[in-house]
N, C-alpha and C positions, 0 to 999 in steps of 0.2 A: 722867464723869471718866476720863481715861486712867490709866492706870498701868502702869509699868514691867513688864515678864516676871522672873521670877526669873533670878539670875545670880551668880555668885563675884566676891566683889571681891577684891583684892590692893591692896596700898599700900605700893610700897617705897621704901626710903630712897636710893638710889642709883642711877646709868643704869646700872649692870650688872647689876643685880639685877632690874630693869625688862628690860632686854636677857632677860637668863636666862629671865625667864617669860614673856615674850611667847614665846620661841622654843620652849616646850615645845607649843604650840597656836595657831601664828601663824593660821590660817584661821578660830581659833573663842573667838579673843582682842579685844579692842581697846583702845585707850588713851584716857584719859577726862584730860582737861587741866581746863577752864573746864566744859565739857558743852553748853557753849547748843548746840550741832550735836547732838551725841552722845545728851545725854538725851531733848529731844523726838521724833530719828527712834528711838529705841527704843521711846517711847511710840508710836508711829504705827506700829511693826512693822517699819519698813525697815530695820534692824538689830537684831538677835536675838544679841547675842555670847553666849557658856555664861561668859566669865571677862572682868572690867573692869581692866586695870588703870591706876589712879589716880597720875599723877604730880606730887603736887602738893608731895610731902613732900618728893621731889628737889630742896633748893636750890640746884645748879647751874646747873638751866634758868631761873631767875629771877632771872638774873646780866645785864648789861651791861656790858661791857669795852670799853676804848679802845683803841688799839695796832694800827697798819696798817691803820687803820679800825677800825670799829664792829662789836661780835660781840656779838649779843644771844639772849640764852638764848630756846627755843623756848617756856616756862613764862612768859613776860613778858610781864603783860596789855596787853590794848588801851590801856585806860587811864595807867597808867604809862609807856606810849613818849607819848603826848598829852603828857605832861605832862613826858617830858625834854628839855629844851633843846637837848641837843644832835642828838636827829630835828630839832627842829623849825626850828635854824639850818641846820644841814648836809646834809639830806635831807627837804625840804621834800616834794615828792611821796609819802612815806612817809607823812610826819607828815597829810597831808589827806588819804592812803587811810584812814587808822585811824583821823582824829576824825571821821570819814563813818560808820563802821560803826554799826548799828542804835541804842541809846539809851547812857545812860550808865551806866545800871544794867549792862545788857549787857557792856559796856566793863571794868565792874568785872571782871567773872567772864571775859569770854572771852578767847584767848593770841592772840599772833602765827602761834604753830604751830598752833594749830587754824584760825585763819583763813585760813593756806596753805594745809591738807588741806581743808580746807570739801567737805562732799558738795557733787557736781552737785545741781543745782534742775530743776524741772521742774512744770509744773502737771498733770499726768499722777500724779506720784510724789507730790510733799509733800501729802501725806491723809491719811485716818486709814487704818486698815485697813477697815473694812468700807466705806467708799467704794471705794476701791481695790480690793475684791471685785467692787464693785458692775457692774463693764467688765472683768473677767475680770485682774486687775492690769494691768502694762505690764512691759515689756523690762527696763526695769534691776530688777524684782525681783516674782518669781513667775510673770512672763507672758510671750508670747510674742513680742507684738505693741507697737511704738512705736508710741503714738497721734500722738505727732507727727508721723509721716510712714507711715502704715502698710506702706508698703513699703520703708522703708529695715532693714535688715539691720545698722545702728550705732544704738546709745540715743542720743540727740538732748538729753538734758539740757544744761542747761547751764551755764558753770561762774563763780559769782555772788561771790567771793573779790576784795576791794579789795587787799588787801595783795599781791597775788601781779603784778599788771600794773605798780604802783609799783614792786616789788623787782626783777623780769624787767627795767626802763627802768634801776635803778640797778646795773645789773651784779653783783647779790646771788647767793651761794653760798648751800646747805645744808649740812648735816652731818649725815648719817646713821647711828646706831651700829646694830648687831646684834650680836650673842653670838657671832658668828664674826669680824666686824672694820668698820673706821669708811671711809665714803668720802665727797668731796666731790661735789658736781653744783652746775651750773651751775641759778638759776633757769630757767629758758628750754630746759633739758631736763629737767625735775622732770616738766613736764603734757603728756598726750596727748589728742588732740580726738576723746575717745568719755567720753561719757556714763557708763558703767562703770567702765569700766580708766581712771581720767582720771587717776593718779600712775604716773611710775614708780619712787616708794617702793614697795619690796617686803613684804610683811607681816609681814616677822621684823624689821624696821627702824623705827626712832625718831628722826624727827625732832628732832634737841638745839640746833642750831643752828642762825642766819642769820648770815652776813658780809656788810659793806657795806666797798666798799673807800672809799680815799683820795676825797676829794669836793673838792680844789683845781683849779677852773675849771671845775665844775659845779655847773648848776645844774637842779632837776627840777619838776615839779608833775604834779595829779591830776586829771583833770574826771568827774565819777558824774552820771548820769540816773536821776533814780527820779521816783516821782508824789508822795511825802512826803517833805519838808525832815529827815526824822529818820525812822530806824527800816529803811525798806524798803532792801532787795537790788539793789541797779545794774540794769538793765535796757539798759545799755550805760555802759562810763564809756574814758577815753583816757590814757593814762598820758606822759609826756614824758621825756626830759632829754636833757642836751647840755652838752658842754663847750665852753667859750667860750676864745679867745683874742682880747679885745679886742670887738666886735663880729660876728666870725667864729666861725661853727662850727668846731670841729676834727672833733669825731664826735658820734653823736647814737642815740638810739633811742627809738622809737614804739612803743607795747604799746597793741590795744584787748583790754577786755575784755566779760564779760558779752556775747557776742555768738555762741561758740560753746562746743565744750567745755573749752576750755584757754582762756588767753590766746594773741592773735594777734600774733606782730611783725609792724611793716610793715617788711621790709629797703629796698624802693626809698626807702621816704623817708631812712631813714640814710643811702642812698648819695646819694642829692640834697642832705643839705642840708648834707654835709660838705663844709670848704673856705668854706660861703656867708657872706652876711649874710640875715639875717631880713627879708628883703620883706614886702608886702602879698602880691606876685606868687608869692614861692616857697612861704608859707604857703597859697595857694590849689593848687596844685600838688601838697603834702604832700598836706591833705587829698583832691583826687583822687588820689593814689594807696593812701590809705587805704581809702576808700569802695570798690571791687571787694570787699575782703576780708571785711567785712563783710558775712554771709549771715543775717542772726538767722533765729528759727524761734517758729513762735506757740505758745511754750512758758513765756510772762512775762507780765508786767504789758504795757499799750502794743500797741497794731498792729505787726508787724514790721515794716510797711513805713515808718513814721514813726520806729523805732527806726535803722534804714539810715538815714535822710537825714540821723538827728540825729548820724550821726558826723561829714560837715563841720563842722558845725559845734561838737563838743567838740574834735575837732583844730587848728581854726580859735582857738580860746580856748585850748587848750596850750599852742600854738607863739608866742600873742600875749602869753603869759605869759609865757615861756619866755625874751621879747623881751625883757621890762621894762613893756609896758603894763598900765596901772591896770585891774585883771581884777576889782575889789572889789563893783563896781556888778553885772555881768555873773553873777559867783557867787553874790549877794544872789537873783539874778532865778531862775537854776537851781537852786541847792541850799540856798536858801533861808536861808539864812545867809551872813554872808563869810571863814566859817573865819578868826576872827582873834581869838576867844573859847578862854579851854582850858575843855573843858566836863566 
């Protein structure tokens, strides 16, 4: 049996109080939401905090608000966006990153905000520790050496987070507080493509919020590749949306994920397929110019090289979606269900 290291907990009532003590030991603090991340790699050893603290008594993060769009508090399980209508009308691609995420149990317990922060994965790292002894550790924690690539000089994790390639597609904001003051970021500059360093949330900072702007003449979806219909980590998935004027794009964005350390935008497909209609022709096109971007690394589930080809084609079912074609059979066949169940 594993068990946890000793450690201080904390449990406050409010994001300033939360702010305050994080900031007295930001390097040797952490914040515990749901924990399904949090308490297993503690168990494993890949995080050792001296002080937890716990935000779950803060009822402001387990708020949803309406108004210039949708602001939903960082504290707000997987399961409760599953289950509000208004993800599941207005921001479809949300709603299918999150009823994807591991089981329902799961669901229960884990937030939105932890499934943004989600550690990097790697089959190198997610061990116990004495496995992880056992090859002298790796890169992102005690060692020296990426066994992914042993001569690359960046940890090669990689970054395995559904919700973060849907919300980067849906033009979604953070909210950041600290003990010194509150800033906004754009999803799509929250992640950097190293393994390690993969936030640029700072460690005196608390993720409190997501914004979703206005969703009138858009429309979004999700595609995930795993080996099991329930449970497993993307191992590539394609994120979509676009707003429509009639049969015409106006503007559009492409996020793949699970491919490297962050999520990837594709910008030539935004700029291709703005202005268009949804061809057979331009959706083949999209997807090449997805496929370059796409470098996975044999750090997952799958051959990497079957993971690359399978992005035509989750791009190829984005965009077909995206269209209006009947994707129900198609999604049966991949993800093993047709997402049209609230689970």
């Amino acid at each position: 049996m594993m068990r946890l290291p000793s450690y201080r907990y904390r449990a406050p009532s409010t994001i300033g109080d939360a702010a305050a003590w994080l900031a007295e030991s930001p390097t040797d603090t952490m914040l515990l939401a749901g924990g399904t991340d949090l308490i297993p790699n503690m168990k494993r050893r890949q995080q050792t905090p001296a002080t937890v603290v716990g935000l779950r008594g803060i009822a402001e993060l387990s708020e949803v608000r309406d108004g210039d769009g949708l602001t939903v508090g960082a504290g707000v399980t997987l399961s409760a966006l599953v289950h509000d209508e208004r993800v599941r009308q207005q921001h479809a691609g949300l709603w299918q990153a999150v009823a994807q995420v591991a089981t329902p149990h799961l669901r229960n317990m884990g937030t939105i905000g932890g499934n943004i922060c989600l550690d990097t994965r790697c089959t190198y790292y997610d061990q116990t520790f004495e496995w992880r002894k056992a090859i002298d550790f790796c890169l992102k924690k005690d060692g020296d050496v990426c066994w992914v690539a042993p001569s690359s000089k960046r940890c090669l994790a990689v970054s395995s987070t559904d919700s973060a390639p849907a919300l980067i597609a849906l033009g979604a904001t953070v909210r950041l507080v600290s003990a010194t003051g509150t800033r906004d970021v754009a999803m799509g500059d929250l992640y950097v493509n190293d393994g390690m360093q993969y936030l640029t949330r700072r460690a005196d900072e608390i993720l409190t919020s997501i914004h979703l702007p206005e969703v009138a003449g858009w429309r979004s979806t999700y595609w995930k590749l795993r080996r099991r219909g329930s449970f497993d980590f993307p191992v590539a998935s394609v994120a979509a949306a676009a707003r429509f004027d009639g049969d015409r794009i106006v503007e559009a964005r492409l996020v793949l994920g699970a491919l490297a350390s962050c999520p990837l935008e594709v910008p030539a497909a935004a700029a291709r397929l703005a202005g268009e209609a949804l061809t057979d022709e331009l959706i083949a096109s999209v997807a090449d110019d997805a496929y370059p971007l796409a470098k996975p690394m044999d750090n997952t589930d799958f051959e990497l090289v079957w993971r690359k080809k399978m992005v035509r084609s989750l791009v190829t079912s984005a965009l077909r979606e995206l269209r209006g074609d009947d994707m129900r059979q198609a999604r049966t066949r991949l993800a093993r269900h047709p997402l049209l169940q609230v689970s």
